[in-house]
Every structure is written in C-alpha cells, then in structure tokens.
N, C-alpha and C positions, 0 to 999 in steps of 0.2 A: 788259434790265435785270436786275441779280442781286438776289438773294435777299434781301443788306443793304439795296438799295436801295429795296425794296419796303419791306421791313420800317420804311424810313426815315420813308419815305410814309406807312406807317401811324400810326407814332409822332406826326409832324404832325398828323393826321386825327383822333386821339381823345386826345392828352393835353393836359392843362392848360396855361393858356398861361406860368405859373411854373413849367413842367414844366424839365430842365436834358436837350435833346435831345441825340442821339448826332450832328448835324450840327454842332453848337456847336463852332465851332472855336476859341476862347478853352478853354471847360473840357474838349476832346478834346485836347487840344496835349499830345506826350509829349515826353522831353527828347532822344528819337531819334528823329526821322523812319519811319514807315514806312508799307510800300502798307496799302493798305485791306485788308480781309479780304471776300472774296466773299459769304458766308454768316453772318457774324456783326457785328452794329456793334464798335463801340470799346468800350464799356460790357463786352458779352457778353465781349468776348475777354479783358477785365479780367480780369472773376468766373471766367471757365476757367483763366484765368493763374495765379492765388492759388489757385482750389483742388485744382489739380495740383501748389503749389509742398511744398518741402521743411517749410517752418517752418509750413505748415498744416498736416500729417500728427503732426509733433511737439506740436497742443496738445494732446494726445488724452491725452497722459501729463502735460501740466501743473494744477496744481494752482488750482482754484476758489475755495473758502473753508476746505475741509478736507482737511490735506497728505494725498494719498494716504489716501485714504480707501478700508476695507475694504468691500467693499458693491459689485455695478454699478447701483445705481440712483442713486449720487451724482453731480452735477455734476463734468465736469471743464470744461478751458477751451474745449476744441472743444464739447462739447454747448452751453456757454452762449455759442457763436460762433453754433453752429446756431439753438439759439433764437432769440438778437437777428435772423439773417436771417430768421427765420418772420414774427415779430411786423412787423418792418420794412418787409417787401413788402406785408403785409395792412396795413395803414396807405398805404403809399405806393399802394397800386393802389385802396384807399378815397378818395384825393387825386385820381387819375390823371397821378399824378408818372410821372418814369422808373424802373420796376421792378428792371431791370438794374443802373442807377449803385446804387440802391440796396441790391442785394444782394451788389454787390462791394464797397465799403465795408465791410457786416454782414460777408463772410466776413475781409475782411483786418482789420480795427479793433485785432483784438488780435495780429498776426503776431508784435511786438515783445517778448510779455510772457516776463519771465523766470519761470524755475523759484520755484518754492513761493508762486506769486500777490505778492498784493501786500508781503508781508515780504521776497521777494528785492528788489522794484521798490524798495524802501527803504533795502537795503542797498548796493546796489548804485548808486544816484544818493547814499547817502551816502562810499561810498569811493574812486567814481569822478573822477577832478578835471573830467571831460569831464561829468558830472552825469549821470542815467540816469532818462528818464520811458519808458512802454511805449508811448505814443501817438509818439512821436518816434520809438521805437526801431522801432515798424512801420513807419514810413515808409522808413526804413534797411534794414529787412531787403528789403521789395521792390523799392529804388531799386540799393544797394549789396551788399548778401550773396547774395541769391539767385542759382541759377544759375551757381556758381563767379565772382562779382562781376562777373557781368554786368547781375544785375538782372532786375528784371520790367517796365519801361519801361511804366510804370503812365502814366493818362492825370493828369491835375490833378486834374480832380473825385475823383478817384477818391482820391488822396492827401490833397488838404484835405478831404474828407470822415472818414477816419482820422486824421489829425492835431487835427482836431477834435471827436470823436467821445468828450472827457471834460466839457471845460469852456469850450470857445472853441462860436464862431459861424461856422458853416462859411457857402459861398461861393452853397451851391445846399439850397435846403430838403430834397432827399434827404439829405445831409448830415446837415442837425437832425433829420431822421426818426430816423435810426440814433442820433445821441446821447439820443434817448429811447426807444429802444427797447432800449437797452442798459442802464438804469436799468430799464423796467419786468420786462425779462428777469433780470437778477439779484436783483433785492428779492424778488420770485415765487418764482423758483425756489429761491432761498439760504435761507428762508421753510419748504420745503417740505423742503430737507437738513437745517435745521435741528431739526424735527419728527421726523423721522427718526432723526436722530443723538442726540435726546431734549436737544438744549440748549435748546430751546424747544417750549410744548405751544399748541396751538390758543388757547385759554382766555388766553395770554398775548397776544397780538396787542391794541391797544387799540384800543376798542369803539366811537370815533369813525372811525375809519379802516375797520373792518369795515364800520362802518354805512354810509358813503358806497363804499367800493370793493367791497365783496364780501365774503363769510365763504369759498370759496373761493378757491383758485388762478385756477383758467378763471375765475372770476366777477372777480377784480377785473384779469386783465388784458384781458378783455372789456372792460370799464367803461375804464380805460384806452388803450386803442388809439379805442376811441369818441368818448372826449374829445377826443384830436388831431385823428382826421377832421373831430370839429364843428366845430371851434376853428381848424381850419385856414385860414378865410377872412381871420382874424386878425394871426396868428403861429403858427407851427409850436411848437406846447405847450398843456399840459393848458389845461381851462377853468379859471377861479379855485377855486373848491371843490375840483376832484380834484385840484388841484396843489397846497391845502392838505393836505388827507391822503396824497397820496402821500410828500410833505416832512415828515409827521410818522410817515410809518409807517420812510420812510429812516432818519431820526434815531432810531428805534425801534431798529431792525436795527444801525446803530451802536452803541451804548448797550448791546443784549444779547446781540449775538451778534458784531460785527466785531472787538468790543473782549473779550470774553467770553474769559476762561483756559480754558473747558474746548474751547473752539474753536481755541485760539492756544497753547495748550501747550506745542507741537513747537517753535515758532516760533524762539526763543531756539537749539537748536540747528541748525536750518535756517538761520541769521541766522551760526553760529558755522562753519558746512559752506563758504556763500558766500565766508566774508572768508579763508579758508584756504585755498580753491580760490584767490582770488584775489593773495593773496600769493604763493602758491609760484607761477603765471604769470608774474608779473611779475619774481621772481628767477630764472624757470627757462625763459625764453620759447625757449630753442630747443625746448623738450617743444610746443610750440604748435602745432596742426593746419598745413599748408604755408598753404592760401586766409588764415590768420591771420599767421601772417610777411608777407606779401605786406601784409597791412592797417596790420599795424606799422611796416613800410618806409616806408609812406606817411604813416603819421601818427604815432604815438607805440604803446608795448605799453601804456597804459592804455586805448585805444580799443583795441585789437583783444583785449585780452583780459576787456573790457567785453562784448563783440561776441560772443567764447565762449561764455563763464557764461550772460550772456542765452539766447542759442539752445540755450541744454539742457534736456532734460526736468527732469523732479523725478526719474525711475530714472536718470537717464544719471547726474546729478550725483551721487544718492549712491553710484554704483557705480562713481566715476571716485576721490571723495573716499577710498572703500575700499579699490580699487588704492592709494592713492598713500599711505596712512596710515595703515592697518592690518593689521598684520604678517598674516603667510599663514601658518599650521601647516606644518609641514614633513611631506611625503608622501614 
C-alpha cells in the first residue's frame, strides 16, 4: 500500500461525512488524465502545484489596498493569500473538512489578480471587450498560462473552489470555507494597515461591531472563525449576530477606507498606467512576450494582452510603463 493510500484510509476514518474526499472521482477529475502520485493525494499535489507556480511568487509585489506601500509591515497580496490559507485550514480542520482541498483553493483564489488590486481589476474588465473579473482570471492562469501554457491541470474542486471564492456557491463546503475566510482575512487585516497608514484610528471602528466581534484583531477573528465552526451543522457561514456585524463592520471599511481619497489617491494614475500599457499592446503586439503571440494566434490580441497586464506586478508595470514612455537622459 503507498503512502497516498494510507493517507486515503485515513481521510475516510476521521473526516466528516460532508467532507469532499481526495478519492471523489467527480471533484478529483482534471482535464488531463494522470497516474496517481505515490506519496501525495490529488488535493496535496494541487497546493504543491500553485505554490511552486510562477504567478504565485508574483503576488508578493502585487498590491492589497495600498499601491505599494512604504512600510514592510503592510499587506500585500501574497500575505493576504497566506492569511486567508491560515484562517481557512483552522476552520476547515475545526469542521474535519478536507484540509488540503482547502488550502489549495486559499493559496490559488487570487492567482488571477491584476496589478494595483482591485482599481486595475476594474480597468481592465472595463477596457477589456473579453471582460476581466480576478476569480475567472485565476482559473486561466492555472488551466491556460502557467507552465508556458501548459497549465497546472488543477483538479475541479480545486478550480470551483477559486472561481467561487468571491460571490458564487461553490460545489464542496471547503470551497465556502475559503469565500469566508477571505472576507474575514481582509476586513482584519486591511483594519490594521489602515491604523497604521493613520486613515483610520481605533476609536473609529463602530461600537456595535466591536462590541460583538472584538476590540482586537486576533479577538474578532477568533469570534469569527468560531462562528462558522458552530454554525457549521447549518450552512457554512456566520451565525445570525456575527454575520450581522461582520456586514456592518464590511460596509464600514467600504464607506472609510475602500472608497477613502487618502487610500485611492494613486489610483486615477495607476487606472491612467493600465489603459496606456494596454493601448500601445494592442497597436504594437509584435512587442508582446512570444507565450502571448501564441495566445493571440489563438484567440484575438485583446485576450492575450489582457492576459499580460494581468500577470504583472505593480514594479514590473511601472517600470515597463517607464521604458516605453519616459524619455532616458542621455549618458
């Protein structure tokens, strides 16, 4: 017997029976066939896949809530990757869900997200005629870009869990795990850059929501992750009360900080970087990396030079936009 198979056995043996196992041959189905892995389920070899892959290493330079931010104690998108898998697995192993499915999910959920957060995700599904959401666009980067377009031959669960993972109902309650753990991961911590970055003080936070979730960080995503566990016999989501304040403390953070000038600033030029990046592509698409010609070929140069811009840091982009449009001193 090898080592996955044991591990199979075990899986059987202690997890729930709404658990979504690594034997499940509906939500393990990839769109290539292949042998089993001796040592690792389907699940594990996911999560090693995505976080060896290319466009994981790159969120580390993408941007959170604040563009490039001076500071290293601020969120980027890989830290708020990492978080969501923290909180995720402690929930789902508080269920005795599949731990695995759900920590590959948490690391891929945002593989898709373009440069400067959600202001490029807006510019970019506005200029795009092919439309541009970062839940879609993860699922492209590990089905279609990765790997010189070979892909990461991701299993199902694994993809409807990420495609899912904003505002749909995924297939397998790991799935919903991660779509709340990624809400309670960014209010928290965007909360705490916020304090930091001084666009909001303690004292702002309102006093109902403190009062039910926490006057803390760790305190209200304690209270939080707690919730789901209880609630779980249910439906996968808060109990009524912490889903009340949590919905008011969300529309809080919208209201003073998502939508907030001294937050979104840049934004209008980051907004003005994209659509110039993306004009000169599209009149200039022989300049296009070769893996993007090849994408063109297949489809149109507004999907493959969709597919660039996306996949770029917030450094790559400004220092691509720089080359191509701001004159050089003569040395």
């Amino acid at each position: 017997m090898t080592v996955r198979e044991q591990t199979e056995i075990t899986e059987a043996a202690i997890l729930s029976k709404f658990a979504c196992t690594s034997t499940d041959e509906r939500l393990t189905k990839r769109s290539r066939p292949e042998d089993k892995c001796p040592y690792r389920t389907e699940f594990q070899r996911d999560r090693d896949r995505i976080l060896h892959c290319n466009a994981f290493r790159r969120l580390k330079r993408k941007t959170q809530v604040f563009l490039s931010p001076v500071g290293d104690h601020y969120r980027t998108r890989l830290t708020h990757t990492l978080e969501v898998s923290q909180i995720a697995r402690t929930i789902s192993r508080g269920m005795r869900l599949n731990e695995d499915l759900t920590e590959a999910i948490a690391l891929g959920h945002d593989l898709g997200h373009s440069p400067f957060g959600h202001c490029g995700e807006a510019v970019l599904n506005e200029i795009c005629p092919h439309g541009f959401k970062h839940y879609d666009q993860s699922v492209r980067v590990a089905e279609v870009l990765e790997k010189n377009g070979k892909g990461l031959n991701l299993t199902y669960a694994v993809k409807n869990g990420i495609v899912c993972h904003t505002n749909k109902i995924a297939d397998t309650k790991e799935g919903n795990i991660v779509r709340l753990a990624d809400t309670i991961a960014y209010i928290n911590h965007d909360i705490e850059d916020s304090i930091r970055a001084g666009v909001l003080h303690q004292n702002d936070l309102p006093n109902h929501c403190v009062s039910v979730l926490g006057n803390t960080k760790t305190k209200r995503i304690t209270t939080l992750i707690a919730s789901v566990i209880q609630h779980g016999a249910y439906e996968i989501d808060f109990e009524p009360a912490i889903r009340k304040a949590h919905d008011e403390l969300k529309a809080f953070m919208f209201d003073k900080v998502y939508t907030n000038p001294a937050a979104k600033q840049e934004e209008a030029k980051a907004e003005m970087l994209v659509k110039k990046l993306y004009s000169y592509f599209i009149e200039n698409s022989s300049r296009l990396p070769e893996e993007y010609k090849l994408i063109m070929k297949n489809t149109d140069a507004d999907r493959a030079v969709c597919d660039y811009i996306s996949g770029m840091s917030d450094e790559y982009a400004v220092d691509l936009y720089t080359e191509l449009f701001v004159p050089k001193f003569w040395k």
